[in-house]
C-alpha positions in Angstrom: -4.1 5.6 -10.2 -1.2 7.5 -12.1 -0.2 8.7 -8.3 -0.1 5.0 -7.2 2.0 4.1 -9.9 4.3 7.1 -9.4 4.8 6.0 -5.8 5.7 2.7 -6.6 8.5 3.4 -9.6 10.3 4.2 -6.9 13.5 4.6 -9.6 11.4 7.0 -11.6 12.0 5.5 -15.4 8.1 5.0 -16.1 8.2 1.2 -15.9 7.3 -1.1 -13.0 9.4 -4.1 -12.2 9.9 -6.7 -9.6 12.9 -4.2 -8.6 10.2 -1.6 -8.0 8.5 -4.1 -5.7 11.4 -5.1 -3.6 12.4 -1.5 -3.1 9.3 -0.2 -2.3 8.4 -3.3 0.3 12.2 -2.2 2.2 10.9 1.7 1.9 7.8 1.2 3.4 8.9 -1.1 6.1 11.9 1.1 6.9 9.7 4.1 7.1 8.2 1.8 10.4 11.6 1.1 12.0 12.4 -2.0 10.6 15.8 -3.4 9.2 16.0 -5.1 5.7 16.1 -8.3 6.3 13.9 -9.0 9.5 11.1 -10.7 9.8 9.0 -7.7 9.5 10.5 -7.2 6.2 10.9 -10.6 4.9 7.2 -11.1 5.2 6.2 -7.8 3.3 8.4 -8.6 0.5 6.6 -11.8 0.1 3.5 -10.4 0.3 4.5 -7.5 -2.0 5.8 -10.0 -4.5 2.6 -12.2 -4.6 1.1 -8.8 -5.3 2.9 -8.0 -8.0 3.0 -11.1 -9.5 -1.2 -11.0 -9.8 -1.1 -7.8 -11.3 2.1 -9.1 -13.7 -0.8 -11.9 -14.6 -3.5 -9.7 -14.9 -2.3 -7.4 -17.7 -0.8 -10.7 -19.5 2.7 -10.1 -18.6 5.3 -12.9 -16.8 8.4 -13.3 -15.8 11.0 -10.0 -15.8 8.6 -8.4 -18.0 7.9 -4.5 -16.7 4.6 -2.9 -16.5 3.9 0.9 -17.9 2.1 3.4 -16.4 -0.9 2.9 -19.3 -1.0 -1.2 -18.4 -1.2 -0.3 -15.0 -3.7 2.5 -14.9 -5.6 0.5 -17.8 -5.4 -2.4 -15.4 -7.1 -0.7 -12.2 -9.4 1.2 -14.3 -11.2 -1.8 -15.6 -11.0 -3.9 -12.6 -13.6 -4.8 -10.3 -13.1 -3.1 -7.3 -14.0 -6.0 -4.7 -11.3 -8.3 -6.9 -8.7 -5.5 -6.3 -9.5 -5.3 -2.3 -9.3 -9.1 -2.1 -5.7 -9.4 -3.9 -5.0 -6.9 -1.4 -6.0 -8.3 1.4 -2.9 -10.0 2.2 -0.4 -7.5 1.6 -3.3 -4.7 3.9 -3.1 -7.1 6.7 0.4 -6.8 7.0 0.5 -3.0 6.7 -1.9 -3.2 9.7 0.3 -4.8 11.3 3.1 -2.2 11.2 0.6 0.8 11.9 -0.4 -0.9 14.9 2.3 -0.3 16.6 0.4 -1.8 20.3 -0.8 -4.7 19.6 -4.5 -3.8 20.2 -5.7 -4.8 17.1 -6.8 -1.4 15.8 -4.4 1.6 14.3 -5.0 5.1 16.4 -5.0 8.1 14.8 -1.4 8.7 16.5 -0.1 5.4 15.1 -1.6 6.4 11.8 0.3 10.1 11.8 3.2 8.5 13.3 4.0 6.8 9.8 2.7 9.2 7.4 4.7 11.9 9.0 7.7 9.8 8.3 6.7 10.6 4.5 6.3 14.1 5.4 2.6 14.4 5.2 1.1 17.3 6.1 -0.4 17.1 9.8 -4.0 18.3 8.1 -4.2 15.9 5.6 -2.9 13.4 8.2 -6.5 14.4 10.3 -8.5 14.7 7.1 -7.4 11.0 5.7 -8.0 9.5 8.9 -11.2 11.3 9.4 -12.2 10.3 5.9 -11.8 6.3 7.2 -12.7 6.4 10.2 -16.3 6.0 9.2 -18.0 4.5 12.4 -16.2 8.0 14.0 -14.7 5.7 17.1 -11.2 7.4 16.7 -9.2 3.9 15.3 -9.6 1.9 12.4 -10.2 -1.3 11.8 -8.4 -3.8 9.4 -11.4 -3.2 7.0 -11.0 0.5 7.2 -7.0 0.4 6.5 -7.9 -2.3 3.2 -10.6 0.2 2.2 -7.6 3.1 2.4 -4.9 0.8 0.3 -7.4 0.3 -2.7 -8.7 3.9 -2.4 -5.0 5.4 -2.8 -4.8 2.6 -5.7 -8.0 4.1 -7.1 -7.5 7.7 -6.7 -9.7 7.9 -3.9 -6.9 9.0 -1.2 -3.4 10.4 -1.3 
């Protein structure tokens, strides 16, 4: 959880905000190609925001108020995982989305290195990851498989 959380303070200070948010929604969505400000992006930040707004709510918080690194680890500790995979639903599906670069309604293990590279991600823990997901061992994952990867990296289980 502490990684999560040190992924998303994208300006390093310990706190999350709504600037945190917005930043990291233009990061990700640049790291697939797309331009602040396009659709692509417009709908991410929307999503991000909803996201972060439920977790503002969840550890009592409103407004400009920031988070810390103990609310937020505090927070995903003592929630119920299920809860956690259905706020993130929303914001998942639109990842998917992006990794799916053809249309085909599943993310290949090439479209899945192609944007984890772009992090600079090792090519082995690239294969490992996607190994790790793609349970039913077809080679692609599913929506469900890339929601299952979100709240893992959010629990500790990935990254």
């Amino acid at each position: 959880m502490s990684k999560a959380f040190d992924l998303i303070d994208l300006d390093g200070n310990g706190e999350l905000g709504v600037e945190d948010i917005e930043a990291l929604a233009q990061e990700l969505v640049g790291r697939f190609g797309f331009a602040a400000g396009s659709p692509q992006h417009t709908q991410f930040r929307q999503a991000s925001t909803a996201l972060w707004q439920e977790l503002q709510q969840g550890v009592g918080l409103t407004g400009n108020d920031r988070i810390s690194r103990k609310e937020y680890v505090d927070f995903y500790a003592e929630a119920a995982p299920d809860a956690v995979q259905q706020s993130l639903a929303p914001f998942s599906d639109l990842l998917f989305g992006l990794f799916d670069v053809d249309g085909d309604g599943k993310v290949s293990q090439s479209e899945f290195e192609r944007y984890h590279r772009a992090w600079g991600v090792s090519a082995d823990r690239i294969q490992g990851t996607f190994q790790q997901l793609d349970t039913d061992g077809s080679g692609e994952l599913s929506k469900e498989q890339l929601r299952r990867y979100l709240g893992g990296f959010i629990f500790g289980d990935f990254g």
